[in-house]
VOPAGU-2260 file (C-alpha; in pm, 1 decimal, decimal comma):
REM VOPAGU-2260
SITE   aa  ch    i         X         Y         Z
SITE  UNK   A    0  -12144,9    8943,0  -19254,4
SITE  UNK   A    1  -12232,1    9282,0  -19451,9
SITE  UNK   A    2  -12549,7    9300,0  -19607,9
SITE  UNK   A    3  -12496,3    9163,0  -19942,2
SITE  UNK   A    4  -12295,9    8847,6  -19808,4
SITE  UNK   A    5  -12622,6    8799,4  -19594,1
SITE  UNK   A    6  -12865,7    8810,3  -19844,3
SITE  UNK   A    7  -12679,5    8612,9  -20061,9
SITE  UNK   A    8  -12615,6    8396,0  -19776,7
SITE  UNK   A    9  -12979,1    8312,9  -19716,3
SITE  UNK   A   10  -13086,4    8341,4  -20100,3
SITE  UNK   A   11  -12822,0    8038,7  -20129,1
SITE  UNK   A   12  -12942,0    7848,2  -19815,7
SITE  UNK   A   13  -13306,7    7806,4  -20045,4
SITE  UNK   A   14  -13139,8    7749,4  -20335,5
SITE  UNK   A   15  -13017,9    7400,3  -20213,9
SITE  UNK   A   16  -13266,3    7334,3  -19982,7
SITE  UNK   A   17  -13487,4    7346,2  -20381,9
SITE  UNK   A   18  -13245,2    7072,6  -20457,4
SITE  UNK   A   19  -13387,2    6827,0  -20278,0
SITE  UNK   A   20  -13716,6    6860,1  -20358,4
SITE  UNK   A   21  -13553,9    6860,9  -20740,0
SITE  UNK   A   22  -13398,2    6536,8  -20647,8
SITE  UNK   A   23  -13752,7    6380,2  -20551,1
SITE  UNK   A   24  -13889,2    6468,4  -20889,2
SITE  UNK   A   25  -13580,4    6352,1  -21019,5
SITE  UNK   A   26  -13603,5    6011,1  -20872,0
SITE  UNK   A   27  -13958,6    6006,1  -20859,4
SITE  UNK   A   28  -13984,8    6001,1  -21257,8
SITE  UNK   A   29  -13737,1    5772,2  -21262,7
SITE  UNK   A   30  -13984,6    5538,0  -21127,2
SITE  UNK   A   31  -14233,2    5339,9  -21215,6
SITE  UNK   A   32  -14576,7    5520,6  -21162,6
SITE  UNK   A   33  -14703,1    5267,6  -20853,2
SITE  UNK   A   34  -14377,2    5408,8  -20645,5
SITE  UNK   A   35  -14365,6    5719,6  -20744,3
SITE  UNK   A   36  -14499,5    5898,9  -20397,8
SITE  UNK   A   37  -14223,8    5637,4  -20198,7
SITE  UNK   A   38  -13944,5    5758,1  -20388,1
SITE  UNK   A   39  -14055,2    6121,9  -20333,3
SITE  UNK   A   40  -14111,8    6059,3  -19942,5
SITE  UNK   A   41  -13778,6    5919,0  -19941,2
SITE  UNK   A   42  -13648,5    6242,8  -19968,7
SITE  UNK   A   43  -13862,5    6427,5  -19784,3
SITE  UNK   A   44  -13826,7    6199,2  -19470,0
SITE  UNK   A   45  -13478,0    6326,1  -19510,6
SITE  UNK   A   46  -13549,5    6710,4  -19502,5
SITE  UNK   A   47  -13737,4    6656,7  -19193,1
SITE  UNK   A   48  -13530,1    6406,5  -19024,8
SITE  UNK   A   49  -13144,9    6533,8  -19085,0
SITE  UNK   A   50  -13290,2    6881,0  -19071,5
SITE  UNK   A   51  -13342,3    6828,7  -18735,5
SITE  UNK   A   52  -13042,7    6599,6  -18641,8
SITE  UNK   A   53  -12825,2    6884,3  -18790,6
SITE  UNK   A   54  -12953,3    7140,5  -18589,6
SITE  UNK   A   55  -12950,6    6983,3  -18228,1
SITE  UNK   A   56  -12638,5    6842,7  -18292,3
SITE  UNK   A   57  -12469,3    6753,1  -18620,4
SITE  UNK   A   58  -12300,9    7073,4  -18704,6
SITE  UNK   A   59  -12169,2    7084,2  -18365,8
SITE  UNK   A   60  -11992,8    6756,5  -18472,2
SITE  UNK   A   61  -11913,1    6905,8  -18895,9
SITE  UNK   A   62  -11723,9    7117,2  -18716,8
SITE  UNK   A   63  -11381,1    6913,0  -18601,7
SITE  UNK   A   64  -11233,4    6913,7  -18334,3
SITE  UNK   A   65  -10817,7    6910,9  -18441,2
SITE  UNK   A   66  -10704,4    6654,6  -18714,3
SITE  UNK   A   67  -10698,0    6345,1  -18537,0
SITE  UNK   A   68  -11073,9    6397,0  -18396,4
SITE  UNK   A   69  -11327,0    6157,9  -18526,5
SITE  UNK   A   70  -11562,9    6466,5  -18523,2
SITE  UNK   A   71  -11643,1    6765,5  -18330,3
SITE  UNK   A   72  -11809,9    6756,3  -17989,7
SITE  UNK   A   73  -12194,3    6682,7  -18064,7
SITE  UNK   A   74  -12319,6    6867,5  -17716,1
SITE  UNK   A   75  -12085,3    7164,8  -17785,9
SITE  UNK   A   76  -12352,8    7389,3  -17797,9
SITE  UNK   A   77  -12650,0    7150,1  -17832,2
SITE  UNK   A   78  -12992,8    7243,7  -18050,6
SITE  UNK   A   79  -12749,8    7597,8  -18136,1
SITE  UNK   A   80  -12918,1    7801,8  -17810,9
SITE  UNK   A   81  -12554,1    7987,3  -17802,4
SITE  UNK   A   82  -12461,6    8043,0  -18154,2
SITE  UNK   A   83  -12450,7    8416,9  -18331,1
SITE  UNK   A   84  -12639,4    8541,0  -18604,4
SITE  UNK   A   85  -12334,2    8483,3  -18846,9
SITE  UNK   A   86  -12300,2    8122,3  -18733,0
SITE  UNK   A   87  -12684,3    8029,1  -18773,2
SITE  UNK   A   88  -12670,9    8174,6  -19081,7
SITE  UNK   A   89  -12378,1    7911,6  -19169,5
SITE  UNK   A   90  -12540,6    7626,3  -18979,5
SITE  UNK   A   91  -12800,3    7675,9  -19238,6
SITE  UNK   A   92  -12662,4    7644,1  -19528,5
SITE  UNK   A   93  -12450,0    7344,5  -19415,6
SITE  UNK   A   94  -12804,3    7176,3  -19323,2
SITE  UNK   A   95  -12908,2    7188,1  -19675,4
SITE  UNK   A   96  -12551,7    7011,6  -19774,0
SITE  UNK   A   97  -12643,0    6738,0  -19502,5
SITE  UNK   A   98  -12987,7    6682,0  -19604,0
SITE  UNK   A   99  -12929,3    6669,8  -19984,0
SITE  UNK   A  100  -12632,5    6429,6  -19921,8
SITE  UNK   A  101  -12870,0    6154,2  -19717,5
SITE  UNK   A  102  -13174,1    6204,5  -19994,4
SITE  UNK   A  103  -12921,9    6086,3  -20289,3
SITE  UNK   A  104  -12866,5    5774,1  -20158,6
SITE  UNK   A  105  -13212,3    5674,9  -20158,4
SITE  UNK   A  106  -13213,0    5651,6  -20527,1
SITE  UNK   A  107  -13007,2    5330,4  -20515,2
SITE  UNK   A  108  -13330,8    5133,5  -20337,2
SITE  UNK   A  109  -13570,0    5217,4  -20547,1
SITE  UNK   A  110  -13942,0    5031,5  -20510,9
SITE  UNK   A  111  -13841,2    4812,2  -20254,2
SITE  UNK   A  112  -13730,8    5001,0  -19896,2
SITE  UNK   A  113  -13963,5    5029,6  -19588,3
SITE  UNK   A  114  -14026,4    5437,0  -19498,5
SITE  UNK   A  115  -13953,3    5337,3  -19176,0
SITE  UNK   A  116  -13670,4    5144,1  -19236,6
SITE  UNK   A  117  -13502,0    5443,4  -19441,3
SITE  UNK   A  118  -13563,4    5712,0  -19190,4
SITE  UNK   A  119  -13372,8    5441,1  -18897,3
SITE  UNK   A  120  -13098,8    5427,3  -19161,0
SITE  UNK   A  121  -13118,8    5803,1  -19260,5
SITE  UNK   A  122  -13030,4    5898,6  -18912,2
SITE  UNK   A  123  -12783,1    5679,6  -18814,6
SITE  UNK   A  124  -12592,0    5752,3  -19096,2
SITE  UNK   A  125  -12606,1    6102,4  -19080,3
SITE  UNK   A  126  -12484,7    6120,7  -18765,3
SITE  UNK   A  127  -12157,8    5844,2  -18752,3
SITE  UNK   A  128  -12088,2    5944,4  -19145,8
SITE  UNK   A  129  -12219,0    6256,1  -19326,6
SITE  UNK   A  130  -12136,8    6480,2  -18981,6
SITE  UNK   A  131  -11798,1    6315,4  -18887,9
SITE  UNK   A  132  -11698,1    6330,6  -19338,7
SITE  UNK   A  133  -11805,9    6685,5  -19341,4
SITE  UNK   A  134  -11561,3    6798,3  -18965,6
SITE  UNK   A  135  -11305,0    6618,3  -19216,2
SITE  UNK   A  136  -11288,1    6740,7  -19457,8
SITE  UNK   A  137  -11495,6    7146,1  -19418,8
SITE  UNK   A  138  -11413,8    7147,0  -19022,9
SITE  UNK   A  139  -11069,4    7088,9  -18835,8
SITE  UNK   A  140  -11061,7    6740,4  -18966,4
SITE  UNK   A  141  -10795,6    6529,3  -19113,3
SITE  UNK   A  142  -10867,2    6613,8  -19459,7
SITE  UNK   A  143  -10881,0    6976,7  -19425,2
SITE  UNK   A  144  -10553,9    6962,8  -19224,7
SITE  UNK   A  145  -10412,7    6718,8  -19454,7
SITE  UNK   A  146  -10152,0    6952,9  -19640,4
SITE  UNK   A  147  -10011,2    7157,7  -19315,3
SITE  UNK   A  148   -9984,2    6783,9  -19175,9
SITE  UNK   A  149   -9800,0    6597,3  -19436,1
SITE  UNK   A  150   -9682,9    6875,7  -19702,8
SITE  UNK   A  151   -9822,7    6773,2  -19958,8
SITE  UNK   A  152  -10076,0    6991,1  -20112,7
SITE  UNK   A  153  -10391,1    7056,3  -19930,3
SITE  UNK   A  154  -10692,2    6840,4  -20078,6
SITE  UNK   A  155  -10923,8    7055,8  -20286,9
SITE  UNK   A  156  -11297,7    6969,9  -20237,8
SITE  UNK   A  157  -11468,0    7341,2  -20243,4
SITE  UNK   A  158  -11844,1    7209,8  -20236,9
SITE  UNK   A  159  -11857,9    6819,1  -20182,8
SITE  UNK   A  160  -11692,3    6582,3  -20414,0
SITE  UNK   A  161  -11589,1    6331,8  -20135,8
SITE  UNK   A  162  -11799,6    6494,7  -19865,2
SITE  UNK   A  163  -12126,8    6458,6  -20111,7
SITE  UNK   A  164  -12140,3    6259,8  -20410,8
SITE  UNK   A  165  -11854,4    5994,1  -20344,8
SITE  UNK   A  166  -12016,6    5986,8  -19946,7
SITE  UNK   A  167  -12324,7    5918,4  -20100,6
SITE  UNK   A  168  -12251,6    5698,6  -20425,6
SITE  UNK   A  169  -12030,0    5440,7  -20176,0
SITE  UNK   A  170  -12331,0    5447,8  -19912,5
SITE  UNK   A  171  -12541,0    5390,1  -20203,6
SITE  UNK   A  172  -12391,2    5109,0  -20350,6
SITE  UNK   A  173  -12380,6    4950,9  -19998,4
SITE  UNK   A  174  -12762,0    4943,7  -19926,4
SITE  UNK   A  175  -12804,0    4784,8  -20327,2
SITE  UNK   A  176  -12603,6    4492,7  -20183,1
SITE  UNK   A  177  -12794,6    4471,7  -19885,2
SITE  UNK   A  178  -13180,5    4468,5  -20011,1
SITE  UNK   A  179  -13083,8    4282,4  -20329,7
SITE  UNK   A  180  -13228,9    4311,0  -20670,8
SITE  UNK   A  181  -13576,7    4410,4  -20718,7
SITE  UNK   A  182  -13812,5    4157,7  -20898,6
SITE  UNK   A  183  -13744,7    4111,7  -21242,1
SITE  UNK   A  184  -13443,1    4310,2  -21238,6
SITE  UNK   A  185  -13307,8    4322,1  -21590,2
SITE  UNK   A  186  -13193,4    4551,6  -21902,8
SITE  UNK   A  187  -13489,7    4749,4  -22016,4
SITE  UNK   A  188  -13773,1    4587,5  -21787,3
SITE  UNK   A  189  -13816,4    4905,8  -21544,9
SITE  UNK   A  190  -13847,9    5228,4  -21731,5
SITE  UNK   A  191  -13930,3    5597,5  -21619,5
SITE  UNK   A  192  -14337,8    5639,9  -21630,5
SITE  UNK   A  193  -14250,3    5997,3  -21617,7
SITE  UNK   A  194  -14002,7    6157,2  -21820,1
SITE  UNK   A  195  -14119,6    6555,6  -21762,9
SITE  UNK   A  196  -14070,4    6492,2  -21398,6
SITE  UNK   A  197  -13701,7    6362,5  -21462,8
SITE  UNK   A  198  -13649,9    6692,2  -21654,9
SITE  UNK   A  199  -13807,0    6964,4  -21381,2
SITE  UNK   A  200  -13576,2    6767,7  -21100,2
SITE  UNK   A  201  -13279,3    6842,3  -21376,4
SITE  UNK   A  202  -13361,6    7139,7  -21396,1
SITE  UNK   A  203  -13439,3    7268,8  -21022,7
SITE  UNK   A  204  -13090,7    7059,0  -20945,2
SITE  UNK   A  205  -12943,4    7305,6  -21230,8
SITE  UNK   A  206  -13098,6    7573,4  -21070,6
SITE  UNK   A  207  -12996,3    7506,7  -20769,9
SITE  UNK   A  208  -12641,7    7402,9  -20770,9
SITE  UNK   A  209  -12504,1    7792,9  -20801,1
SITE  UNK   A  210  -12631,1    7838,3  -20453,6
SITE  UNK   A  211  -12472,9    7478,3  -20427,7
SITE  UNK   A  212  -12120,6    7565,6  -20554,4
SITE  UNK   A  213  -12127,5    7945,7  -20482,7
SITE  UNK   A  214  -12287,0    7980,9  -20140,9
SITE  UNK   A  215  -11981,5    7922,8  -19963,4
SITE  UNK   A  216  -11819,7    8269,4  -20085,9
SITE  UNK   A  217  -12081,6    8438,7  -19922,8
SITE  UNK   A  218  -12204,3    8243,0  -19639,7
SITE  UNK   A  219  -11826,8    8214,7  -19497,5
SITE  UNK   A  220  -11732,7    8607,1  -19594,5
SITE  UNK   A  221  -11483,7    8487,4  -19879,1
SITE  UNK   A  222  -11695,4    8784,4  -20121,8
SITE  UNK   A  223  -11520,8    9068,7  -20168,6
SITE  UNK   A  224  -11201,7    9269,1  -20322,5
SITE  UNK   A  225  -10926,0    9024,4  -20148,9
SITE  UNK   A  226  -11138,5    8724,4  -20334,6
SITE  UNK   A  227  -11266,8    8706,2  -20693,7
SITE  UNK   A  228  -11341,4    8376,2  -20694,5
SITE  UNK   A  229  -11731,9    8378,4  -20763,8
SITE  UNK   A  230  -11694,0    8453,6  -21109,5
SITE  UNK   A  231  -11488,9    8108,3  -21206,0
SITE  UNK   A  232  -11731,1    7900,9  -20967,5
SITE  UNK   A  233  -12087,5    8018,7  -21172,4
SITE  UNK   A  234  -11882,9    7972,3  -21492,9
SITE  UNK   A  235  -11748,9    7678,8  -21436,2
SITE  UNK   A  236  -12113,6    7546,4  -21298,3
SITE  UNK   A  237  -12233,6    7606,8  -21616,2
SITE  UNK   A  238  -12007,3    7523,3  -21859,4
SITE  UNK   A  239  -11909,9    7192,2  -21724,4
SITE  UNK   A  240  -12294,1    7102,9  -21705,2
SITE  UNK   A  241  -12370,4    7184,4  -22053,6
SITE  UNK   A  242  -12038,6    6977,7  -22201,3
SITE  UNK   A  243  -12139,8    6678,6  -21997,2
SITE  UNK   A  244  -12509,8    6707,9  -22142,9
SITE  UNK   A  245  -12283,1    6673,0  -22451,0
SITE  UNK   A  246  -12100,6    6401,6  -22395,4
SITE  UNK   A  247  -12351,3    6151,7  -22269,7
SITE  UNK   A  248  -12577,1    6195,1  -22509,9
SITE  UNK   A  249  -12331,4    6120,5  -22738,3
SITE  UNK   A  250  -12215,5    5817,9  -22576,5
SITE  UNK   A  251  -12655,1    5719,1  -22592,4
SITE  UNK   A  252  -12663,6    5808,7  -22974,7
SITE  UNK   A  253  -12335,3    5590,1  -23049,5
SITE  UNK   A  254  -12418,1    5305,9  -22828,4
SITE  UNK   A  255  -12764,1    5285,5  -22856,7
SITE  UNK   A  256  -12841,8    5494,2  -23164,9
SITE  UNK   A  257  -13070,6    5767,5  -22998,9
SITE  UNK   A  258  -13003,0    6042,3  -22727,6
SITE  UNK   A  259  -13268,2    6043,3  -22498,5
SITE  UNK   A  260  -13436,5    6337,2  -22240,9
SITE  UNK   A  261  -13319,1    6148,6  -21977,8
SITE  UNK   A  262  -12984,5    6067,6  -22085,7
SITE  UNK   A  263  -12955,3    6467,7  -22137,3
SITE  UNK   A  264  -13117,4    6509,7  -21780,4
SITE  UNK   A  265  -12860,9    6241,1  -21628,9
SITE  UNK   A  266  -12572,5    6390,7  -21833,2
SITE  UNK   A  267  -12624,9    6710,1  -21686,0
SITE  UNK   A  268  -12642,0    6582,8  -21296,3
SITE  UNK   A  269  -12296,3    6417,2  -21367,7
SITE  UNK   A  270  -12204,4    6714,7  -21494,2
SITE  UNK   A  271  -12267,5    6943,4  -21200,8
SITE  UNK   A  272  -12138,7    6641,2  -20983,4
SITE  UNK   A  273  -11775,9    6657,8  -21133,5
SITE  UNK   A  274  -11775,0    6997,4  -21078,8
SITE  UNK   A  275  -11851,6    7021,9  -20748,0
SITE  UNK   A  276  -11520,6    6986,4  -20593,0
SITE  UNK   A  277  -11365,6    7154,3  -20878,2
SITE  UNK   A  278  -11560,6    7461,2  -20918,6
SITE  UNK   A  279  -11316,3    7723,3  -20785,6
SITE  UNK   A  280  -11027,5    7566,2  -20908,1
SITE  UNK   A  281  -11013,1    7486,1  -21295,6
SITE  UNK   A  282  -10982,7    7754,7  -21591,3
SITE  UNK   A  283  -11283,9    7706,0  -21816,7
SITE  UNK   A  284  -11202,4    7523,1  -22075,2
SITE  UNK   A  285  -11092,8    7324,5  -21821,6
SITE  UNK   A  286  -11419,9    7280,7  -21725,7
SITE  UNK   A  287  -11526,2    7184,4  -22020,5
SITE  UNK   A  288  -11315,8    6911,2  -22063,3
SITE  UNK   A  289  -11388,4    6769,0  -21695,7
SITE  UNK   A  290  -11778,5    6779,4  -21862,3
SITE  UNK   A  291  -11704,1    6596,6  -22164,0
SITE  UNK   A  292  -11520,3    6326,5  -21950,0
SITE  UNK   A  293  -11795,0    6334,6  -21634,3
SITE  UNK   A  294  -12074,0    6293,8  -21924,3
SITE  UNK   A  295  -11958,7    5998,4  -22129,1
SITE  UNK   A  296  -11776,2    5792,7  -21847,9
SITE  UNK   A  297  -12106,1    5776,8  -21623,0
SITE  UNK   A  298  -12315,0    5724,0  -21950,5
SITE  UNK   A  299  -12074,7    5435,9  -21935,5
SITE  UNK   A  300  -12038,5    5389,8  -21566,0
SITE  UNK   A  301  -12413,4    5298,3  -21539,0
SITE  UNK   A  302  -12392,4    5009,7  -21730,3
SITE  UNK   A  303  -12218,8    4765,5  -21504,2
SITE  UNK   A  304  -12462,6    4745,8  -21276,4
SITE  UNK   A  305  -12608,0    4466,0  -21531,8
SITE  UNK   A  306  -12283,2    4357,1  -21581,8
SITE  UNK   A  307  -12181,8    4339,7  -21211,9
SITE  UNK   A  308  -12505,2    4261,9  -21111,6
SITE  UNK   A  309  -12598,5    4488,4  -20814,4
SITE  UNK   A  310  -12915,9    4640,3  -20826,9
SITE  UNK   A  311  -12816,1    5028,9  -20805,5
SITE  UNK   A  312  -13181,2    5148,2  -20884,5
SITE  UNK   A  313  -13168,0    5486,8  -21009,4
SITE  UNK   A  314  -12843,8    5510,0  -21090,4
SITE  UNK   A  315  -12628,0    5692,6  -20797,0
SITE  UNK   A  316  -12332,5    5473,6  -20781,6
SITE  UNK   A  317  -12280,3    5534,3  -21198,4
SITE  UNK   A  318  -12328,8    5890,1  -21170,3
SITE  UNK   A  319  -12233,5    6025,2  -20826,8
SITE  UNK   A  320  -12003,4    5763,6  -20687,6
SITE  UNK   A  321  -11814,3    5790,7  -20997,2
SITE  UNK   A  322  -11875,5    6129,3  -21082,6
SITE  UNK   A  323  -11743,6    6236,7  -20768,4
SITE  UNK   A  324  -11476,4    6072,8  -20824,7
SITE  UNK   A  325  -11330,5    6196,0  -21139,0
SITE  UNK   A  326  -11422,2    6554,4  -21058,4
SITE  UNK   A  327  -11205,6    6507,8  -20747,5
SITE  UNK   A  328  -10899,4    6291,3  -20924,5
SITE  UNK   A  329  -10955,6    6535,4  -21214,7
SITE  UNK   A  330  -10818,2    6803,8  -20964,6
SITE  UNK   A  331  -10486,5    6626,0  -20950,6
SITE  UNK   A  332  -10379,2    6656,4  -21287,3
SITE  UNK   A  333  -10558,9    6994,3  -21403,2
SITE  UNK   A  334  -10591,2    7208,9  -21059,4
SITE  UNK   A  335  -10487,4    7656,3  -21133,2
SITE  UNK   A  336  -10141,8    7607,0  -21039,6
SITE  UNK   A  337  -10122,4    7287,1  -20876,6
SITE  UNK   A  338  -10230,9    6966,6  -21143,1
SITE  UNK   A  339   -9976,1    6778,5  -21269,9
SITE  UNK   A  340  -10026,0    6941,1  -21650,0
SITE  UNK   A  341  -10104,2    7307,5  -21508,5
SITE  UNK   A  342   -9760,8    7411,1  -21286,0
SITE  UNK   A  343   -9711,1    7120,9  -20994,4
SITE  UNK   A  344   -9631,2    6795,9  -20964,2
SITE  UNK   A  345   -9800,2    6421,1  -20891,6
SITE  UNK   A  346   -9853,0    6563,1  -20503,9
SITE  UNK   A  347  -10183,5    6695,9  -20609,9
SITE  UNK   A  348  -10320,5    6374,3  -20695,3
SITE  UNK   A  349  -10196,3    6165,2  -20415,8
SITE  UNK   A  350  -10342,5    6427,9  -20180,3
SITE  UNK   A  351  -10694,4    6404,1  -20373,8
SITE  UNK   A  352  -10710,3    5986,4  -20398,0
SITE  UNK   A  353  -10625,7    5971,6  -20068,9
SITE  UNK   A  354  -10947,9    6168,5  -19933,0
SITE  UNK   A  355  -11137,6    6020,1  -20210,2
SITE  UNK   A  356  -11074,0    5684,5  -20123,5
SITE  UNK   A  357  -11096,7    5727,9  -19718,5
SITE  UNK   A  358  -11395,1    5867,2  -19769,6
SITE  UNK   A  359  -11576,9    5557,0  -20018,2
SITE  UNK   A  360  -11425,2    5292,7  -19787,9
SITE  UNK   A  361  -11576,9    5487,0  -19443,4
SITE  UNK   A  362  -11883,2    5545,8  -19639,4
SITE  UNK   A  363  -11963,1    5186,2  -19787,6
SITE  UNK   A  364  -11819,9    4995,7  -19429,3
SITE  UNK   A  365  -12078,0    5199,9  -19211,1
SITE  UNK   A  366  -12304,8    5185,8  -19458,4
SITE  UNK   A  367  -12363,9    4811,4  -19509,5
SITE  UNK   A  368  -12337,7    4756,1  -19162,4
SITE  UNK   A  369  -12595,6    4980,9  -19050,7
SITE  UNK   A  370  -12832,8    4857,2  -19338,6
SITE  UNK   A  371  -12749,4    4479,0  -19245,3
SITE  UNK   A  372  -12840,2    4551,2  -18948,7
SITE  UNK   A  373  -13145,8    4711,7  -19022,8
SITE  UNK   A  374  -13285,8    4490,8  -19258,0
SITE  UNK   A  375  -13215,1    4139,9  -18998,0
SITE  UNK   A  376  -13393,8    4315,1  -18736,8
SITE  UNK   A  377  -13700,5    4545,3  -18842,4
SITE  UNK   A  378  -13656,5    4429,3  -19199,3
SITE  UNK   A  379  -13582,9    4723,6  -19466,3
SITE  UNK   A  380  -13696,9    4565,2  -19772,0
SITE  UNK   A  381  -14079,8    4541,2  -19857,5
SITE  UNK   A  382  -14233,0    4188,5  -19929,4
SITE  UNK   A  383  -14184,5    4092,2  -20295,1
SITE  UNK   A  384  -14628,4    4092,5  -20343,2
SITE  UNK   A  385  -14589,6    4430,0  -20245,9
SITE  UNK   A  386  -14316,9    4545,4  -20497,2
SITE  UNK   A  387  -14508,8    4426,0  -20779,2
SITE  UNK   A  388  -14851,6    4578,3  -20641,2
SITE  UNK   A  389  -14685,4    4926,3  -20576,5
SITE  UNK   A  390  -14537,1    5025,9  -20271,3
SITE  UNK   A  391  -14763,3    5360,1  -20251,7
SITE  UNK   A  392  -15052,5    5225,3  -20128,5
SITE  UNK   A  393  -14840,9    4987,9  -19930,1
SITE  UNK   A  394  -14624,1    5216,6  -19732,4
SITE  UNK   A  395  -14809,7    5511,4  -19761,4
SITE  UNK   A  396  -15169,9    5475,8  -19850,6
SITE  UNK   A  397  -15159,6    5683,3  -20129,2
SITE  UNK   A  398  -15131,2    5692,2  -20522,1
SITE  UNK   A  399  -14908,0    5950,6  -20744,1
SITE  UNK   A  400  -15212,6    5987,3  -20984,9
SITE  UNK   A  401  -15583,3    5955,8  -20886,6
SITE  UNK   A  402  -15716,5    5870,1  -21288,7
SITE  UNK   A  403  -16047,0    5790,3  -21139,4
SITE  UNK   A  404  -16275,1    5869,5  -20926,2
């Protein structure tokens, strides 16, 4: 790398790692106010764990190893002791993907999961799903090889639609099956006790999803004369963030009658979800249109967990699960060039449902089974006396706000 790619590199690399920490006050607000330090550990047990995982051997394994490898070799070059400076500087910003990816899913078990429990899970999945997904589709996997392999055109997932959000929404949905409903669980009985907090994790997600989205032009050396892509990927990241703010709090003010803070805060997550795989390849108004669409289907989306009844906490299944995928499927119809409506043909979308859906269905399989397993063992859900006391003093021994002395 030059200079500039490096120190764009790096300022990237902290960018999403923020996210994270974004997501935690995301969640944590999200809450009620007896769980809000769980929900926040959650995703900090992931920074530390995967952190680690990814360094000593999971992006040995993101990187492939030829398209019909499960994933690459995991003691390739174990803990990194003979990688370059250019290659560290990658393996860093592909941590941040990994450990962002794990923390979403802990949204979906909400008030009721075990620390210890989560961090068993957190691992294991990591290192059979998130690190095998991201060799296929990033590394020499099946995905990324999928267009020299069967000629159709090449799957388009620039920062993590099926790697990410769909990896993480099917995983989610998975461990909401397996630890059940929480007590009480109905319309309108567990409410955010702290709607500022759901706004600063917006906003640090907002913040941080150009390093999210754009990183990867100068971590991987794509800046520069031969490649002007940069420019599309920050506009798109905005635009198609603001129109979805737009078009789920419409959805709230027709359906409900108001538009809420967090309804503009959630809008604007599915927003920058959609976009994620789309980024570098949509024209902007484009974009916009993808960010109407992302806003007011997951406004609608989150509604059937009370209809379906599966007990999807927070949310990730209605905004990232299918977020993810209509930012991905969106590709097949409106891709520069390539979409059905902009130059190509139906190829493009058969090439994007077909990663899409490989993905959910690896995702949600290893998933349950690893959080079955978990919870007939060791147990991952808390008793129900503890839900209703709070799990912060519970689990951790401590409480979000100290009113008193």
């Amino acid at each position: 790398m030059d200079s500039g790619n490096l120190a764009w590199s790096v300022a990237a690399t902290a960018l999403v790692l923020l996210m994270t920490p974004g997501v935690a006050f995301f969640y944590g607000g999200l809450v009620k106010a007896k769980s809000v330090v769980s929900m926040m550990m959650l995703s900090f047990g992931a920074m530390g764990l995967v952190g680690v995982l990814w360094i000593l051997f999971g992006f040995n394994m993101s990187l492939g190893g030829g398209t019909l490898a499960f994933a690459g070799n995991p003691f390739s070059d174990f803990g990194l002791a003979g990688a370059d400076s250019d290659t560290l500087v990658g393996a860093t910003f592909g941590a941040t993907f990994a450990i962002i990816t794990v923390a979403l899913i802990s949204g979906a078990i909400a008030d009721r999961a075990k620390f210890g429990a989560w961090m068993i899970f957190a691992g294991l999945w990591a290192t059979v799903v998130y690190f095998p997904v991201a060799a296929w589709v990033w590394g020499d996997g099946w995905i990324f090889n999928w267009g020299d392999e069967t000629g159709l055109p090449a799957v388009i997932d620039y920062a993590g639609g099926t790697a990410v959000h769909i990896n993480a929404g099917a995983a989610a949905l998975a461990l909401a099956l397996v630890l059940g409903k929480r007590v009480g669980f109905q319309k309108g009985i567990h409410k955010p006790h702290n709607v500022p907090l759901v706004m600063l994790g917006a906003a640090l997600l907002w913040f941080g999803w150009f390093g999210f989205n754009a990183g990867a032009e100068g971590t991987f050396g794509l800046l520069g004369t031969e490649d002007q892509m940069v420019g599309t990927i920050v506009i798109n990241t905005l635009g198609a963030t603001a129109a979805s703010i737009l078009g789920w709090t419409l959805v709230e003010k027709l359906k409900d009658g108001k538009a809420t803070s967090v309804g503009a805060a959630s809008g604007a997550v599915a927003g920058l979800v959609a976009i994620t795989p789309a980024c570098a390849a949509l024209a902007p108004g484009w974009a916009l249109l993808l960010g109407v669409i992302a806003g007011a289907v997951c406004a609608l989306a989150i509604e059937l967990k009370w209809k379906l009844g599966y007990d999807d906490s927070l949310d990730v299944v209605g905004v990232h699960l299918v977020g993810g995928f209509i930012g991905t499927l969106y590709l097949g119809f409106f891709a520069t060039g390539t979409g059905l409506f902009t130059g190509g043909d139906a190829g493009q979308l058969v090439s994007q449902t077909v990663a899409a859906l490989a993905v959910l269905v690896y995702s949600f399989v290893v998933a349950f089974v690893i959080g079955f397993a978990i919870e007939k063992t060791i147990g991952f859900r808390v008793k129900n006396e503890d839900e209703l006391a709070g799990i912060d003093t519970v689990v951790h021994g401590e409480e979000g706000y100290a009113l008193a002395d």
